[in-house]
C-alpha positions in Angstrom: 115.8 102.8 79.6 112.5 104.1 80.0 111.2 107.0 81.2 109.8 108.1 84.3 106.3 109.2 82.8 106.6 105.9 81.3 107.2 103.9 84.5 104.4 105.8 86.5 101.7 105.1 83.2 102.2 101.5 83.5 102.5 101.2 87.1 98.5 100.4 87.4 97.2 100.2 90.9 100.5 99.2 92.4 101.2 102.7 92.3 98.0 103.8 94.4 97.5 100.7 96.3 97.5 101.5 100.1 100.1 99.7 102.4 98.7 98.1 105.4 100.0 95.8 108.2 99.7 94.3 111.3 101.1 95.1 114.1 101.2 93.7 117.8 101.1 95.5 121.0 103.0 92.6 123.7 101.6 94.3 126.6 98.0 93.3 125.2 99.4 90.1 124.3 100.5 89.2 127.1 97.5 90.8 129.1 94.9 88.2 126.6 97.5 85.3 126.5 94.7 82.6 127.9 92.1 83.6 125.4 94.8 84.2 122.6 96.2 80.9 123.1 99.6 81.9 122.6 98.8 84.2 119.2 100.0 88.0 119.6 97.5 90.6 120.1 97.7 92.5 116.4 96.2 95.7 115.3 95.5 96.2 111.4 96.7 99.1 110.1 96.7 101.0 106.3 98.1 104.2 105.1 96.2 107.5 104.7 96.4 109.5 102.1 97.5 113.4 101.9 94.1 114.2 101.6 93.3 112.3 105.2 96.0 112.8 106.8 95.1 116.6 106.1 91.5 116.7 106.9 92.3 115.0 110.6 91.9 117.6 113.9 95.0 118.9 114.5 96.1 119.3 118.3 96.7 117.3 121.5 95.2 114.2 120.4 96.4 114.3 116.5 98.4 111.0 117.4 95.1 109.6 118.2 93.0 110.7 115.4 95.7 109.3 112.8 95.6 106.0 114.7 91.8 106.3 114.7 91.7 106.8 111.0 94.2 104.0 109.8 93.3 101.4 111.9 91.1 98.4 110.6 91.0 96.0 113.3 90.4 96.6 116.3 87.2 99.5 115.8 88.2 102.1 118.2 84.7 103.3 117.2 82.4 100.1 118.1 79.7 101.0 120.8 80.2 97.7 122.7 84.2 98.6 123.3 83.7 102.4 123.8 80.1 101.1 126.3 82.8 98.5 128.1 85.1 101.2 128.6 82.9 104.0 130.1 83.4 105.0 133.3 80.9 104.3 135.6 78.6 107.1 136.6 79.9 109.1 133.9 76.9 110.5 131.1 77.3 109.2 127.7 80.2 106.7 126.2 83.5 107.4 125.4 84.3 108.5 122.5 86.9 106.6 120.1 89.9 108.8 121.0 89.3 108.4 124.7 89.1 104.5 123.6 92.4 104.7 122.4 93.6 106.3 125.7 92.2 104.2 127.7 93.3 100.9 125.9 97.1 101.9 124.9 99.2 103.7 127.0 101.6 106.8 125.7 104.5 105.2 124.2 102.2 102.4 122.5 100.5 105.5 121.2 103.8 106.9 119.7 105.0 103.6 118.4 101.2 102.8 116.7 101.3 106.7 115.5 105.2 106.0 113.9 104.3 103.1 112.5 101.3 104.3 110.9 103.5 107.7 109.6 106.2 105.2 108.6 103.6 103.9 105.8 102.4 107.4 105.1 105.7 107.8 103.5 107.4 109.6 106.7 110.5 107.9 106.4 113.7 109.5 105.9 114.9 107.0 103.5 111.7 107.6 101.4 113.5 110.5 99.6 117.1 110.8 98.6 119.1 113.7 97.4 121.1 112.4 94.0 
């Protein structure tokens, strides 16, 4: 049997790759079913690291910010789709975290936010007590 020093030296990148996936919100699929021709609405996502996940405002909108920073498709930061999203009258575009609001409601925010943890490693099956 080998070792577990032996295991993790010959593990390579598999060890360090990030896991990513895609997800799909229904609502928004079913909101863009005309121009999606049928095809879900899906949001790319990829795990963060400790090192992210740590350096991420922590507070009211934390949910957010870890969405923010893990998701690859749609950009929550892209000018045109914080510009579309502005309120009219209002100074200045939104930023990405008001995107986010105003795109998602709360509990697609949770679920996107669990799903994203989920691949962080969050999972109480990720760790067992032998």
């Amino acid at each position: 049997m080998a070792s577990m020093m032996d295991l993790l030296l010959g593990a390579g990148s598999a060890l360090t790759d990030r896991e990513g996936g895609e997800l799909e919100c229904s609502r928004l699929s079913r909101l863009f079913a005309d121009e999606l021709k049928g095809e879900p609405f899906l949001i790319t996502i990829h795990a963060l690291t400790t090192k992210e996940i740590d350096a991420l405002p922590k507070g009211a909108n934390f949910k957010q910010h870890v969405i923010l920073a893990a998701t690859e498709n749609p950009d929550f930061r892209s000018s045109d789709l914080r510009k579309k999203l502005t309120p009219e009258g209002r100074k200045g575009i939104i930023t990405p975290i008001e995107a986010i609001d105003a795109i998602f409601r709360p509990g697609e925010i949770v679920a996107l936010y669990n799903e994203i943890m989920t691949l962080c490693g969050f999972d109480e099956d990720n760790i067992k007590k032998k």
